[in-house]
N, C-alpha and C positions, 0 to 999 in steps of 0.2 A: 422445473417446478412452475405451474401455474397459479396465476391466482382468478378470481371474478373480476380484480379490478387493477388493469394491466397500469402500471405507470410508463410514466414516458421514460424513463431511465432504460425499463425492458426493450423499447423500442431504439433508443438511441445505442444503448451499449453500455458493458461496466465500465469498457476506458475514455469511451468518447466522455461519460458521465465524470469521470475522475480528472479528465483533462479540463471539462468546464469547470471544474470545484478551485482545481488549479488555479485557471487564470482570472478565477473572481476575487481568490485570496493567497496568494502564495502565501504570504508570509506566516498563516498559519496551517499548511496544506499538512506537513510532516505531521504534526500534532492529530491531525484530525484524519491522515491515512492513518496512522499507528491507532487510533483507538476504532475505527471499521477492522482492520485485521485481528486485532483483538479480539473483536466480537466475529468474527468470520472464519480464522485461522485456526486450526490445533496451537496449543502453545510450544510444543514442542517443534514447532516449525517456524517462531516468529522470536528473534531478537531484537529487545530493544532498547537500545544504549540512551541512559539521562546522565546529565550532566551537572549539578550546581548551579544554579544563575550566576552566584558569585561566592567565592570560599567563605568557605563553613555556612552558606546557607544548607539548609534542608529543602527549599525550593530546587526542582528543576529543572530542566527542560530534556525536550525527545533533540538529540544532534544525527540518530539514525534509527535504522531498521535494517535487517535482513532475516528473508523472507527465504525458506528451503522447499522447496519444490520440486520432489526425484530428485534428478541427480543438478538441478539448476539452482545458483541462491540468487535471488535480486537484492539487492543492495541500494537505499537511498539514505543519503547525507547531507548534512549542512558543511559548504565548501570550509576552505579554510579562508575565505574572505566574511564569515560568517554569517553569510546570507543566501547566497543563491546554496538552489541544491544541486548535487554531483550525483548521478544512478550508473549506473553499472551492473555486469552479470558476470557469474561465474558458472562453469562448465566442471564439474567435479563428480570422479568417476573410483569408485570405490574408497574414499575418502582422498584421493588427489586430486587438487586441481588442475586440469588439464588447459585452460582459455581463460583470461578474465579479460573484459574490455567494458569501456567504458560507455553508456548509449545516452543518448541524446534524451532529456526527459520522453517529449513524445512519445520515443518506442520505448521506452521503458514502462512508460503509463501504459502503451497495448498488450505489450505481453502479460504486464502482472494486471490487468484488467481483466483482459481474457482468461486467466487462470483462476480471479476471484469469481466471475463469473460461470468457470466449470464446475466451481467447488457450491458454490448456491446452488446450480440445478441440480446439486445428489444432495443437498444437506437442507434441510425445513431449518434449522435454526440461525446456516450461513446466509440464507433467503431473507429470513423476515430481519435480520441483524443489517443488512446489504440495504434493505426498502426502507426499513427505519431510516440508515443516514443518508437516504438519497432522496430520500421525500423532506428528510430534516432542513437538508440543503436548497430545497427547492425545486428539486430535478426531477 
């Protein structure tokens, strides 16, 4: 999907774009992936686990996501040191999973970059949802 007024995102990349979002703000990176897939994803392909801030609040926070993709789910969470993130992939093949391993953010930001980005060029609403937070962001 084209537009008249290319941003530098289209140029750079959806993951190179998602790896800078990263490392301007981790510490609110999950929050602010989980609301771009939202607007990006079928819902039937995005889970997204909140948690409480503190018992019996109604506030609460994004601790993950997992993201289904054919037969791949990616997987981002907040470690059990409750801060850095932990991603991962699984490999599941008529509802078995057959691989899970764990990936380094980096390649875990290219694959599901790259996917958010296959999914915008067939989708006008996963495009301008994608431009919105990446112009939002600066990028």
């Amino acid at each position: 999907m084209t537009t008249e007024t290319d941003g530098s995102w289209e140029k750079l990349g959806v993951a190179a774009a998602l790896a800078k979002t990263y490392a301007a703000d981790q510490r609110d990176f999950l929050p602010l992936l989980a609301g771009l897939l939202e607007e990006t994803i079928p819902l039937d392909q995005l889970v997204i686990q909140r948690k409480p801030i503190r018992l019996f609040s109604s506030e609460k926070k994004i601790v993950s996501l997992e993201l289904t993709l054919d037969e791949d789910i990616y997987v981002l969470a907040i470690g059990s040191d409750g801060h850095r993130l932990e991603a991962s992939h699984r490999k599941v093949v008529r509802g078995i999973t057959l691989k899970t391993e764990p990936l380094p953010l980096p390649s875990w930001l290219n694959l599901v970059g790259d996917q958010i980005q296959k999914i915008a060029d067939r989708n006008e609403h996963a495009y301008s949802a994608l431009q919105n937070f990446l112009e939002f962001k600066n990028l």
